[in-house]
Structures are given as structure tokens and as C-alpha cells.
MMTF fields as JSON, N, C-alpha, C and O atoms, coordinates in Angstrom:
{
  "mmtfVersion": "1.0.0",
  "mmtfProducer": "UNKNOWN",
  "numBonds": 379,
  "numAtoms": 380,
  "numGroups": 95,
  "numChains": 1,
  "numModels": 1,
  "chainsPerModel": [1],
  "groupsPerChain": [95],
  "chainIdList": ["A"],
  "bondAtomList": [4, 2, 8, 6, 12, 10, 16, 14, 20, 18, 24, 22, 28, 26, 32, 30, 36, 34, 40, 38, 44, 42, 48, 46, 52, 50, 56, 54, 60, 58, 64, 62, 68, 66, 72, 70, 76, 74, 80, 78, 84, 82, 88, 86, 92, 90, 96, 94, 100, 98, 104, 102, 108, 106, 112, 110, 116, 114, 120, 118, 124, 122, 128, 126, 132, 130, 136, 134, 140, 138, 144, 142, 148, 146, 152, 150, 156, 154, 160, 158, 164, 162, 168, 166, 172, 170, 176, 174, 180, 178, 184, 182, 188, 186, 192, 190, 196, 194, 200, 198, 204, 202, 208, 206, 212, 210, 216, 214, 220, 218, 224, 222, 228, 226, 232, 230, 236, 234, 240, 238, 244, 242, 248, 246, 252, 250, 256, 254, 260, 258, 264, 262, 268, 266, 272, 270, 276, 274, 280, 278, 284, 282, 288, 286, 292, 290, 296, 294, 300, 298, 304, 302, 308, 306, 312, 310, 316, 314, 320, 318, 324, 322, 328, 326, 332, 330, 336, 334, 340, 338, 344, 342, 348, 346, 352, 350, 356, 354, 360, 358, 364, 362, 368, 366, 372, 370, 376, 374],
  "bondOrderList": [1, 1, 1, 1, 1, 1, 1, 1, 1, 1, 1, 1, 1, 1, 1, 1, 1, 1, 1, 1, 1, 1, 1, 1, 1, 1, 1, 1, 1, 1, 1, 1, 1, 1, 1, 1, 1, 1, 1, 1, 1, 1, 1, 1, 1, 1, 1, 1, 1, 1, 1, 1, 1, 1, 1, 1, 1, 1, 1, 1, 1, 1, 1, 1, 1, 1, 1, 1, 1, 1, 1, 1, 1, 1, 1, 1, 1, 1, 1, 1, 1, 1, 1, 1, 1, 1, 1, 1, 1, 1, 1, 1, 1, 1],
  "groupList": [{"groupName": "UNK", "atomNameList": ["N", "CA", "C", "O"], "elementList": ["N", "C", "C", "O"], "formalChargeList": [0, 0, 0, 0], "bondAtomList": [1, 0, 2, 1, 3, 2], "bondOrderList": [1, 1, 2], "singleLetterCode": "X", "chemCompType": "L-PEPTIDE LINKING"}],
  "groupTypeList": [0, 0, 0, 0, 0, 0, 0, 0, 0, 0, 0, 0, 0, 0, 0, 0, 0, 0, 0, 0, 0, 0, 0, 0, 0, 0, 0, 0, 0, 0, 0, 0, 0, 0, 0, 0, 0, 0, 0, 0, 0, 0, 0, 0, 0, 0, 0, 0, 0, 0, 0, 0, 0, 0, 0, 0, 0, 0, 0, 0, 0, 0, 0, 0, 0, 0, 0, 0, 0, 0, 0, 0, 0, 0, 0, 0, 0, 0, 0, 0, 0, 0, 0, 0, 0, 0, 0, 0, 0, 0, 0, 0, 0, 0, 0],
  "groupIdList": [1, 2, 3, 4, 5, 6, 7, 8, 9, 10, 11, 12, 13, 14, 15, 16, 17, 18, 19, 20, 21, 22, 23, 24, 25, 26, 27, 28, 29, 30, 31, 32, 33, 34, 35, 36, 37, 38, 39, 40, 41, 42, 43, 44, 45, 46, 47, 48, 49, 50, 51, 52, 53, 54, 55, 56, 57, 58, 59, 60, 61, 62, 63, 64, 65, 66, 67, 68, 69, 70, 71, 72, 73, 74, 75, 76, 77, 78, 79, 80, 81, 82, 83, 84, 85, 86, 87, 88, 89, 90, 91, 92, 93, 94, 95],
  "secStructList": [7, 6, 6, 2, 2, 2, 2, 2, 0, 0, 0, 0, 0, 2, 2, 2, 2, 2, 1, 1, 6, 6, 2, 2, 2, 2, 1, 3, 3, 3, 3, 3, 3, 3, 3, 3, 3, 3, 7, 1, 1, 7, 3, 3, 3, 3, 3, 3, 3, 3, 3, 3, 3, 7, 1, 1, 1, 7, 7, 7, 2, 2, 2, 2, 2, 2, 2, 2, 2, 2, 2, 2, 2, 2, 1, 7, 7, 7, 1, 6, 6, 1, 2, 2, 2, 2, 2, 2, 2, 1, 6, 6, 6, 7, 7],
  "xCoordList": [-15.292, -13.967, -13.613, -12.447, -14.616, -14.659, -14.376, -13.405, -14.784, -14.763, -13.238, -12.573, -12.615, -11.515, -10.142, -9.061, -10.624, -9.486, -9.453, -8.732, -10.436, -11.134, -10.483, -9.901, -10.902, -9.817, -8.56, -7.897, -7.82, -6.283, -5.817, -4.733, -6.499, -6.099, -6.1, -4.916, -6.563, -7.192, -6.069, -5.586, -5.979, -5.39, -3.767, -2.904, -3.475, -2.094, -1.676, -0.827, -1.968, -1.061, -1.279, -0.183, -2.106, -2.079, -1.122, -0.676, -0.996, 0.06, 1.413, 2.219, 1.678, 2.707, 3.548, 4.54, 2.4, 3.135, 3.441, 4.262, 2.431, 2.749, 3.993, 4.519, 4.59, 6.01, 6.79, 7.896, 6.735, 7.823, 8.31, 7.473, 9.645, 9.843, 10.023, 10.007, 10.15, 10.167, 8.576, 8.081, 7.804, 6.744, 5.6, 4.532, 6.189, 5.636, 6.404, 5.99, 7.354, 7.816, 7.426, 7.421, 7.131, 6.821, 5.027, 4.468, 4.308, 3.325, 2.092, 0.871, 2.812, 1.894, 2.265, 3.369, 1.386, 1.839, 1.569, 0.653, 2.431, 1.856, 0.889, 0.716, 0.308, -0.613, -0.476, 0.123, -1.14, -0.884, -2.235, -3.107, -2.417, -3.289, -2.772, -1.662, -3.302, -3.507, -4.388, -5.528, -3.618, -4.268, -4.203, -3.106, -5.0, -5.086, -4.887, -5.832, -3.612, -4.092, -4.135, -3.193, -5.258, -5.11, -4.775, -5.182, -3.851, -3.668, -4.236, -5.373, -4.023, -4.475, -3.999, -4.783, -2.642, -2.266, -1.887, -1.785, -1.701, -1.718, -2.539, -2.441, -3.144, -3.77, -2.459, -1.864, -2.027, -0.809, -1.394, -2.508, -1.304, -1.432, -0.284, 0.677, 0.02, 0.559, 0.059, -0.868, 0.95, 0.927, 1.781, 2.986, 0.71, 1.122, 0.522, -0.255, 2.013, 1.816, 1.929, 2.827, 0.797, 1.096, 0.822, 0.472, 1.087, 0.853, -0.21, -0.661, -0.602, -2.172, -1.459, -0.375, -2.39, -2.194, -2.932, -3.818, -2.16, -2.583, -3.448, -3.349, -4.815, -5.803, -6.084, -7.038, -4.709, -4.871, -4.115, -3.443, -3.89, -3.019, -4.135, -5.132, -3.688, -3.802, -3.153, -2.106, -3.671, -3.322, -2.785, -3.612, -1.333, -0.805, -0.426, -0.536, 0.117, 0.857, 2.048, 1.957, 2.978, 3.979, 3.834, 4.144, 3.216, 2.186, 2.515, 3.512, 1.499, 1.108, 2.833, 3.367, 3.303, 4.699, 5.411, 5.957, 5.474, 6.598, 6.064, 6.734, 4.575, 3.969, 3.665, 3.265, 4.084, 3.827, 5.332, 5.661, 6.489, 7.765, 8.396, 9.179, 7.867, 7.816, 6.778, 7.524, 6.04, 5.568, 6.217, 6.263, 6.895, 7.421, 8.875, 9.114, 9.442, 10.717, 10.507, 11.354, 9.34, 8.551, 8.229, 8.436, 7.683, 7.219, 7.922, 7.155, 9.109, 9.32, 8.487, 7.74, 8.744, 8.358, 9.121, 10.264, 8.608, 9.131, 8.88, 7.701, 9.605, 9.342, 8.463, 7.386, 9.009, 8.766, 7.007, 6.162, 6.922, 5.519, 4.469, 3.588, 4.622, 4.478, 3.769, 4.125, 2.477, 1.859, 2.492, 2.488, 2.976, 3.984, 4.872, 5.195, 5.39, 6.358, 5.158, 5.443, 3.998, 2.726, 2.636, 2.929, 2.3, 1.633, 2.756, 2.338, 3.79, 5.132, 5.539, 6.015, 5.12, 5.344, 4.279, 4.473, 3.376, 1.889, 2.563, 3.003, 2.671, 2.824, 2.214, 2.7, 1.215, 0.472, 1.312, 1.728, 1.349, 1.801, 2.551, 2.646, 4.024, 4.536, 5.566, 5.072, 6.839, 7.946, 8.018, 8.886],
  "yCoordList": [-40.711, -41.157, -42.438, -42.555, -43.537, -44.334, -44.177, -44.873, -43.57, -42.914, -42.408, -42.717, -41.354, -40.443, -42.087, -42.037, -43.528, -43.943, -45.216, -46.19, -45.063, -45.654, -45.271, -45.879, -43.962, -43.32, -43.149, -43.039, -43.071, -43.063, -44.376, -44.59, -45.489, -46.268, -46.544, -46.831, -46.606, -46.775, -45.832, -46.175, -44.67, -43.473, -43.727, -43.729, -43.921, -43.784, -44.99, -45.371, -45.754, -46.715, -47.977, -48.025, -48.961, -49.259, -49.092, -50.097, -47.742, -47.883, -47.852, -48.677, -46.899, -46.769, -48.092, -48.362, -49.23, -50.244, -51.599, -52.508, -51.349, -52.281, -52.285, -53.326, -50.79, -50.522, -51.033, -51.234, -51.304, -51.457, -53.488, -54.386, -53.7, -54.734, -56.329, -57.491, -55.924, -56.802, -56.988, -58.115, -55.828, -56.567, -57.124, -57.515, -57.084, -57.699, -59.146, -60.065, -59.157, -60.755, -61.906, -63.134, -61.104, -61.876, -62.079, -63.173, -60.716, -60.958, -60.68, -60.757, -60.382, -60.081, -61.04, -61.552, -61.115, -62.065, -61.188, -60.372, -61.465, -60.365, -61.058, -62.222, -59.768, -59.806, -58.879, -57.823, -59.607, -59.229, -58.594, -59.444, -57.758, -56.859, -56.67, -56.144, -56.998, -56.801, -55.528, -55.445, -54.253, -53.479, -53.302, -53.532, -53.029, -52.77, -51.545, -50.756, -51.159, -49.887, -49.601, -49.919, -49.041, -49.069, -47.565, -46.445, -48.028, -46.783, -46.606, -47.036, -45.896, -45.946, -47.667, -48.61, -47.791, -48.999, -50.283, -51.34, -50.173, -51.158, -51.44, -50.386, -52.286, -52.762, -53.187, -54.235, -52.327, -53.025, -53.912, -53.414, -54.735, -55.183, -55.007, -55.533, -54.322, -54.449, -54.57, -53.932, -55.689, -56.032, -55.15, -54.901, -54.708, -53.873, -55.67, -56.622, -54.837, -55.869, -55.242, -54.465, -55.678, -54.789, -56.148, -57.241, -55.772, -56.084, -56.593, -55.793, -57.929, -57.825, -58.539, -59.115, -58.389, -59.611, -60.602, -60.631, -61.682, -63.545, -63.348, -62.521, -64.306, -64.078, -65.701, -66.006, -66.45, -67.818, -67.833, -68.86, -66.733, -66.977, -66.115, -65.581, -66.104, -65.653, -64.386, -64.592, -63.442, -62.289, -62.203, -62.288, -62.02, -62.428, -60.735, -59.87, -60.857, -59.835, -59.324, -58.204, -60.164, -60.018, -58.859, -57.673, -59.631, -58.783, -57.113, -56.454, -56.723, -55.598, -54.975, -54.061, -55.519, -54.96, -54.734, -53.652, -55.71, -55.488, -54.208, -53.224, -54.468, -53.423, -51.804, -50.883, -51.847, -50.217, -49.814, -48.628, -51.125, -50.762, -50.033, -49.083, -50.708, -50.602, -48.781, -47.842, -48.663, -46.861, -46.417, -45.282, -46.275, -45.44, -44.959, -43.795, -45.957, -46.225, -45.493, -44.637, -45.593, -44.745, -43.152, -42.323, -42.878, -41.631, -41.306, -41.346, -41.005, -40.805, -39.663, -38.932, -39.601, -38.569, -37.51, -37.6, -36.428, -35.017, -34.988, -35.306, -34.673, -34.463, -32.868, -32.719, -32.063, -30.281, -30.245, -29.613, -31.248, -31.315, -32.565, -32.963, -33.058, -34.173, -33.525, -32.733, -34.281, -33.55, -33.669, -32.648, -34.62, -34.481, -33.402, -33.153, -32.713, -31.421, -30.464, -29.723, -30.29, -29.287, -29.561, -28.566, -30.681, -30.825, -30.044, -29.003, -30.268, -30.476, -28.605, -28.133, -27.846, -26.879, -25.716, -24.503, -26.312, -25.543, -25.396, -26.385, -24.032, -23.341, -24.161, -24.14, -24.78, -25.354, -26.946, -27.564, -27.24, -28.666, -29.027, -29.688, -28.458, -28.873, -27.89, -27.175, -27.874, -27.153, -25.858, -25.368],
  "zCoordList": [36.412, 36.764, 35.99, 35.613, 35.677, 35.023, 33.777, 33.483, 32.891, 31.612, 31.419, 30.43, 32.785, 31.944, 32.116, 31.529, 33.138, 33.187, 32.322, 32.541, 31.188, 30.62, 29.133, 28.234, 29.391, 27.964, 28.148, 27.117, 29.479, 29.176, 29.253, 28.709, 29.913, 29.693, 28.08, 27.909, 27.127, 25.686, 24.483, 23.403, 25.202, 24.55, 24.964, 24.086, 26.254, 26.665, 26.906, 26.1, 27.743, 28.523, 27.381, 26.822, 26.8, 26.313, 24.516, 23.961, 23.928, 23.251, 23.531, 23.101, 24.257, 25.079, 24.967, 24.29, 26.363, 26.757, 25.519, 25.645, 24.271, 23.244, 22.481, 22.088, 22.215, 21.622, 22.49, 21.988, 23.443, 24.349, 23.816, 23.9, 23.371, 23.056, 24.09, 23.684, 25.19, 26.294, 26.368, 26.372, 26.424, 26.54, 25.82, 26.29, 24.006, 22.772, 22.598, 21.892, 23.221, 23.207, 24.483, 24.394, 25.601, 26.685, 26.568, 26.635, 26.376, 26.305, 25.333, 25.464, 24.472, 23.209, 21.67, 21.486, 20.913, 19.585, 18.289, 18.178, 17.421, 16.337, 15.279, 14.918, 14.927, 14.373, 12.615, 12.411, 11.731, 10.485, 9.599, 9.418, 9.247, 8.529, 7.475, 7.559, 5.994, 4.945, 4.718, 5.176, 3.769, 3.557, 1.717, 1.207, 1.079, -0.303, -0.776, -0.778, -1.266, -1.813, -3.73, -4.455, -4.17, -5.489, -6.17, -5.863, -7.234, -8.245, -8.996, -8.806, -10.392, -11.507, -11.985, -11.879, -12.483, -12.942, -12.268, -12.89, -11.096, -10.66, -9.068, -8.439, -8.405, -7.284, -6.282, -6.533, -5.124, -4.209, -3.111, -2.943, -2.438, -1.082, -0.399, -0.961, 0.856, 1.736, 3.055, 3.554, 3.715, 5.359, 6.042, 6.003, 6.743, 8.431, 9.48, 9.404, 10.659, 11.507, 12.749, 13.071, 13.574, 14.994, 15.875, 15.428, 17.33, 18.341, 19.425, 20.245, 19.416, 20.446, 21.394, 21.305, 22.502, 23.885, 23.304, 22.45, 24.199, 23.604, 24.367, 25.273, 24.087, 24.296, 25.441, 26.155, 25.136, 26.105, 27.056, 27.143, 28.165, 29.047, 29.89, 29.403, 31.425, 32.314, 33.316, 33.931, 33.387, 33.822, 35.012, 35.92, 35.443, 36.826, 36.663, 35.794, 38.148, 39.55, 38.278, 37.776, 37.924, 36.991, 36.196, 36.308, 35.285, 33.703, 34.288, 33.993, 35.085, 35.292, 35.685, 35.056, 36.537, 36.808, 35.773, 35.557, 35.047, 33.771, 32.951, 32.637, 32.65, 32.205, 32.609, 31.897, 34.301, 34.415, 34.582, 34.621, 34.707, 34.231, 32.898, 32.893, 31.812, 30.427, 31.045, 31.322, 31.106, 30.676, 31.695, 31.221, 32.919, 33.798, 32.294, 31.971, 31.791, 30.857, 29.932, 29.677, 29.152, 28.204, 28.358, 27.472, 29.647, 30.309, 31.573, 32.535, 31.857, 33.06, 33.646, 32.995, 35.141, 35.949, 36.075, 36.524, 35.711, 36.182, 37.431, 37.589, 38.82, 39.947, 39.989, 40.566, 39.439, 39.298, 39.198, 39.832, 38.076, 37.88, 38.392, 37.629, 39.556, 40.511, 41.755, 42.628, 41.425, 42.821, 44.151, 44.837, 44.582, 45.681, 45.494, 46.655, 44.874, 44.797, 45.135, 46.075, 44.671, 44.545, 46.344, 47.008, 47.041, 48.111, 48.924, 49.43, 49.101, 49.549, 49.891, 50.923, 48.554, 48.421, 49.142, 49.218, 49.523, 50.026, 51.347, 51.933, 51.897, 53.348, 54.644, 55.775, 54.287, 55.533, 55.596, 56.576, 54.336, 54.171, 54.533, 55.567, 53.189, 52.898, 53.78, 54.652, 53.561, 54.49, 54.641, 55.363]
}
């Protein structure tokens, strides 16, 4: 269980919530990568720049809100496919 929330956290929620621009200005700083690419005639460098969390602040109540705001915005919910519609719908359960 550790592992699968381990990888979606890693796989999903984490990119997800970095595109999101409210929460690369409130809580993330950018970051710059130099990459080299060579041809025959000439050697290019170009900078890619992505997104990290600051590494000198403190993790509040906030953070996380803004942040599972930003992926609800990103990913909404299908109700149809929402285990509450599944529970809801079961004869014994649900209505």
C-alpha cells in the first residue's frame, strides 16, 4: 500500500500539482538545467527550466490545501466513475 501511494504520489500528484501556476509562484522556485546538445558543426547549449519546492520553508495545513485544490482543477471527478456512485448503486446499499 506504501509502494502503490508512493508511486502515484511520484507519477501523478506531484506533476500534476507543479504545472499548476498558483502553486509554482507561492510555493515552488525555478530551477535551471543546462543541457548540451551536439551536431556535426556546431555544439548547442540549451536551458530547460522546471519547477522544485523551496527547500527553506515549512510545510503548513495551507500548502496541502492549495495543493489538492490545484489537482482536483487539474483532474476533476467523474461522479459515474466514483466509488460513492458504485456503493450507492449496490441493491443492499445503496437505493
Amino acid at each position: 500500500m506504501q509502494h502503490s501511494l508512493g508511486t502515484w504520489l511520484h507519477d501523478d500528484w506531484e506533476p500534476t500539482v507543479s504545472k499548476d501556476k498558483e502553486i509554482q509562484q507561492k510555493y515552488m522556485r525555478k530551477e535551471k538545467t543546462a543541457e548540451s546538445k551536439s551536431s556535426k558543426t556546431s555544439v548547442e547549449e540549451t536551458q530547460e527550466s522546471h519547477f522544485v519546492d523551496k527547500e527553506d520553508r515549512n510545510f503548513t495545513l495551507q500548502e496541502y490545501v492549495d495543493k489538492a485544490s490545484a489537482y482536483m482543477r487539474a483532474k476533476p471527478n467523474d461522479y459515474n466513475n466514483s466509488n460513492v456512485h458504485k456503493l450507492e448503486s449496490m441493491p443492499v446499499i445503496g437505493k
